[in-house]
N, C-alpha and C positions, 0 to 999 in steps of 0.2 A: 489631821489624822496621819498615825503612820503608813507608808507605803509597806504592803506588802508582797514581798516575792512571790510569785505564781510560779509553774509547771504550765508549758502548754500543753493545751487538751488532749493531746496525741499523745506526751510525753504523760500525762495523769493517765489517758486506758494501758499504756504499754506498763504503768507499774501498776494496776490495777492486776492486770493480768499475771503478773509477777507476784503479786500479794494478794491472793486472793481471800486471806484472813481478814485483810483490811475493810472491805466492802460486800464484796461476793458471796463471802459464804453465810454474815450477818444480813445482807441483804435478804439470802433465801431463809434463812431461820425464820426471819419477823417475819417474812410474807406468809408463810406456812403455817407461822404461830398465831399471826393474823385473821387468818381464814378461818382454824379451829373458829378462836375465839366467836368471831363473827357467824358460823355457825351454829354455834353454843349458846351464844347472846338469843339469835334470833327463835332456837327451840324453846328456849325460855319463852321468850317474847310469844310465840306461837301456844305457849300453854296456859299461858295466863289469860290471849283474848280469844281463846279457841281457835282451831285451827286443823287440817289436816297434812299428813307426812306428803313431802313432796323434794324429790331428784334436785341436787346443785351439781353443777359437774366443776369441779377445781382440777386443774394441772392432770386429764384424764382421771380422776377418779370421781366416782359418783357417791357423794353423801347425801343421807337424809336429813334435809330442814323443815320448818313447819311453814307452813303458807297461810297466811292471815284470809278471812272471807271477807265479806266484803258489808259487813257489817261496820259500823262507826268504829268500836273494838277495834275490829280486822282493821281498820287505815289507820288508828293509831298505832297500832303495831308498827305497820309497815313505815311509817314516818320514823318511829325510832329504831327499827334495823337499818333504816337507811342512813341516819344519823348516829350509830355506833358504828356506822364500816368506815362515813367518814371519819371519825373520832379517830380511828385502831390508825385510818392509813396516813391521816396527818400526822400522829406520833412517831409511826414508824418515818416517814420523811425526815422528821427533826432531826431524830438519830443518823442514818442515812448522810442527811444533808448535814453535820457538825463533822463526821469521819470522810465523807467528801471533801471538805474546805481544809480536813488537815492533809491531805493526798494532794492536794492543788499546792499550797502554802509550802509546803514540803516542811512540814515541822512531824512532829511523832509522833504516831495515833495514841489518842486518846480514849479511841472504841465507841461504839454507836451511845454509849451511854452516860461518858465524859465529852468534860467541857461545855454543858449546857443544862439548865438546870429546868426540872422537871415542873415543877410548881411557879415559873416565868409562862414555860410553853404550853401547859394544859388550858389558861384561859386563852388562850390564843385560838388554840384546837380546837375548843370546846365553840366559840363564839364562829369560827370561820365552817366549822360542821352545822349549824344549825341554820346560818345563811345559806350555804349551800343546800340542806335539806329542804327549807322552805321553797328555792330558789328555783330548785328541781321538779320538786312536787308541785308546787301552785301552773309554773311556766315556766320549761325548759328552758328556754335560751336565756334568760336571766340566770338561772342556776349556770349556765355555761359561759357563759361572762364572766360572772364570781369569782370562775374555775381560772379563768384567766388571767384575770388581771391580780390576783388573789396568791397565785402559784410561787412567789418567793416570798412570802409573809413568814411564814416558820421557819426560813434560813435567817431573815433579817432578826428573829428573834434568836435564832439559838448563836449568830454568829455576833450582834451588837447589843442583844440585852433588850432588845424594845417592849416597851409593853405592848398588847393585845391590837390598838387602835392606830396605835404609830407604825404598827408594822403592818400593816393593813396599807395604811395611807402609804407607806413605804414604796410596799410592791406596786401600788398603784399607779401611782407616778414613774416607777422604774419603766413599768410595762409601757405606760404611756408616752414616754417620751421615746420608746424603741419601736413602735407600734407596728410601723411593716417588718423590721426583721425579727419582731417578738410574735407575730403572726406565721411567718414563714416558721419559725423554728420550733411553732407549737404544731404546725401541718407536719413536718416533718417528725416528728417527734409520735405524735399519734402513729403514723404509718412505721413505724420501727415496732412500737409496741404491737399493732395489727399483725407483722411481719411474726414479732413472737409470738402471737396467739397461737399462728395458724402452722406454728413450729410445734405442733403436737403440744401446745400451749406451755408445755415447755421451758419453752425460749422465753415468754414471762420476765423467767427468774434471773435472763441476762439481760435481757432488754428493760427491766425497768430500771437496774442501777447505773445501765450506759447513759437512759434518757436524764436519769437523774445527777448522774454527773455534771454531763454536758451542761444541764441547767444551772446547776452550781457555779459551774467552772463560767455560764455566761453573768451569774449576778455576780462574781467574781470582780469579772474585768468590767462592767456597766455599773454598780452600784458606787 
């Protein structure tokens, strides 16, 4: 395989910050475009198994969504709004993570929506959402495993082509073989996004493209 030229990590936020076209301001579109969505999904969803209106707070604003009961209906609801927020937020990573890896590479964006192709990534999405949803809902800490070892599965496809299962097995082993400082870097990493929540939640909108850099920029130099 060829070697490719990197940017260190310091040297990708400071042109980050330089080009904020590049990441930042696509970063906050999808996030914002995101939530609609997921909003919209789940009123849907809230109409179809009945439901009543109920408060979501996003980035200080409070929208209404429908909240499933708690009828059979009502948990099927809730199973697939949980599994369309995963869907929305691993798509958006793909993108994300393909215009990251060309900020590291130092080649020329291609924009959150080149150089990876859509119809690769969606069974990927699709198959790592619905473990996740199970994963969560049946027994948290499995669902938070998945989350783990699971987390550069959609770079290893949008940046080598992998199918669904290989890129899975991918991350897997990446994560595995880094274990204590893939541990450390997921601790930290949370506590950044915490940091922007409670930045008038906010900071979100920078703090998830830093964390998601930095993740790139680590499957970068480990894979």
């Amino acid at each position: 395989m060829t070697a490719v030229r990197t940017r260190s990590l310091g040297t990708a936020i400071r042109q980050l910050g330089r080009q904020p076209d590049r990441i930042l301001v696509p970063a906050v579109v999808l996030t914002v475009v995101g939530l609609i969505a997921n909003v919209l999904v789940n009123w849907l969803i809230g109409l179809a198994v009945g439901s009543t209106p109920c408060p979501r707070y996003y980035l200080g604003t409070t929208l209404t969504a429908r909240c499933a009961g708690t009828t059979g209906r009502g948990q099927l609801g809730v199973l697939v709004g949980l599994f369309v927020l995963f869907l929305i937020g691993h798509l958006v990573a793909a993108g994300l993570s393909r215009a990251s890896l060309d900020l590291i590479d130092e080649v020329p964006s291609r924009g959150v929506f080149g150089g990876w192709n859509l119809l690769r990534a969606l069974p990927a999405a699709v198959t790592i959402s619905l473990l996740l949803t199970l994963g969560t809902v049946l027994v948290v800490l499995p669902g938070l495993l998945l989350a783990f070892f699971t987390r550069y599965a959609m770079t290893f496809v949008v940046d080598r082509g992998l199918g669904t299962w290989s890129a899975i097995a991918a991350s897997t082993r990446l994560v595995a073989r880094n274990l204590v400082r893939e541990t450390g870097f997921a601790v930290t990493a949370v506590a950044v996004l915490v940091l922007g929540l409670l930045a008038l939640e906010i900071g979100l909108l920078i703090a998830v493209p830093l964390v998601l850099l930095a993740q790139t920029y680590r499957y970068r130099t480990l894979a």
